[in-house]
N, C-alpha and C positions, 0 to 999 in steps of 0.2 A: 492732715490733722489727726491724722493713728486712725486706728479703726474703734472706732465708737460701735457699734453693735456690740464686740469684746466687751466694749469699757461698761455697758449697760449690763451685758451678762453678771461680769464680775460683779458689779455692784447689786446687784440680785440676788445673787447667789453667795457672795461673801459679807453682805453687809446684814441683808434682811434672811439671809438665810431662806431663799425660796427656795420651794419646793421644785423638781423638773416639769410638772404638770402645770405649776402656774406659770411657770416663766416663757414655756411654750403658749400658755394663752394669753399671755401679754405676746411674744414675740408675734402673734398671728391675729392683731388689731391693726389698724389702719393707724391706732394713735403712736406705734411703734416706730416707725420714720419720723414723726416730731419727738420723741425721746432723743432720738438717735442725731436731731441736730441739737439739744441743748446736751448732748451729753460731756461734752468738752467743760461744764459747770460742777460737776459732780464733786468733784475734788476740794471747789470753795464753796460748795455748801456743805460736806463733811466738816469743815474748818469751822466753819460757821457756827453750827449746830455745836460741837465741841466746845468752841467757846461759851459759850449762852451759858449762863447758870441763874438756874429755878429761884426766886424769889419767893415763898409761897403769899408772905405778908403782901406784897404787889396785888394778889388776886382774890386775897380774903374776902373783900368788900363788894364784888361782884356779883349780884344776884339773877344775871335772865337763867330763865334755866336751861340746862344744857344737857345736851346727848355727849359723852365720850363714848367711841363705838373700837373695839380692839377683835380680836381673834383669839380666840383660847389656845390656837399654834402660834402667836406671832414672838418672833426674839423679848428675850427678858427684859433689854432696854426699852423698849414700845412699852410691854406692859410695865415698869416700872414705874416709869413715866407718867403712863395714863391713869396708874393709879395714884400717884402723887400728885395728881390734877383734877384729879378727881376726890380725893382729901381735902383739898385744900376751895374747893369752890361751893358754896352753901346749897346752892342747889341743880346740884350736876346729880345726873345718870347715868350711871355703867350699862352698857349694850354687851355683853360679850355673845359674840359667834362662835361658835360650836365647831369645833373642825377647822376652822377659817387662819388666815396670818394676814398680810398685809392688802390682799384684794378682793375680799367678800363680794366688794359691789361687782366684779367683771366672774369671779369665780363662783359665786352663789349668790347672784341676784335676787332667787325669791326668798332668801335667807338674810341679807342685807332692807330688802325692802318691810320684811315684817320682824325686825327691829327695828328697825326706822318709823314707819308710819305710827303706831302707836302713839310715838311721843311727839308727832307732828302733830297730831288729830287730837290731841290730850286737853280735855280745859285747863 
């Protein structure tokens, strides 16, 4: 079935534009071998995602509040995105990570955690 560890590379590094540092600490997780068997999917989830277009009216009316958490390194699409999701939902919160792109939680965990907790622990 080809070699999927490539196919995971490439998309790391061609899609989300990773850094060598993060992709080596993804590459050096345990969760890496289950990447490695769905990675034969990658191709119809790009398709996927491509298709999809943003409604904003769809999510107007949505009120829980919400964390959108991004990277101040992560590609323009992510952030475009998340901020177009964050426009558009009355009571959403922007999280941005300092330094960070698309793995804060595994690359800067107590940078991830204290964005996060905050808004868990919030009345």
């Amino acid at each position: 079935m080809g070699d999927r560890d490539a196919a995971l590379v490439a998309f790391f590094r061609g899609v989300l534009n990773m850094p060598e540092h993060e992709l080596e600490l993804l590459r050096s997780l345990p969760s890496w071998e289950a990447r490695k068997a769905f990675a034969h999917t990658i191709s119809r989830e790009l398709r996927a995602a491509e298709g999809y277009r943003f409604v904003p009216d769809r999510f107007a009316a949505m009120r829980p509040p919400t964390l959108l958490l991004m990277g101040s390194e992560s590609p323009a699409f992510l952030t475009d995105a998340t901020a177009a999701v964050h426009a558009t939902l009355p009571d959403s919160r922007l999280g941005v990570m300092a330094g960070q792109q698309h793995i804060a939680m595994t690359a800067a965990p107590d940078l991830f955690l204290g964005t996060l907790l905050p808004f868990l622990t919030a009345d």
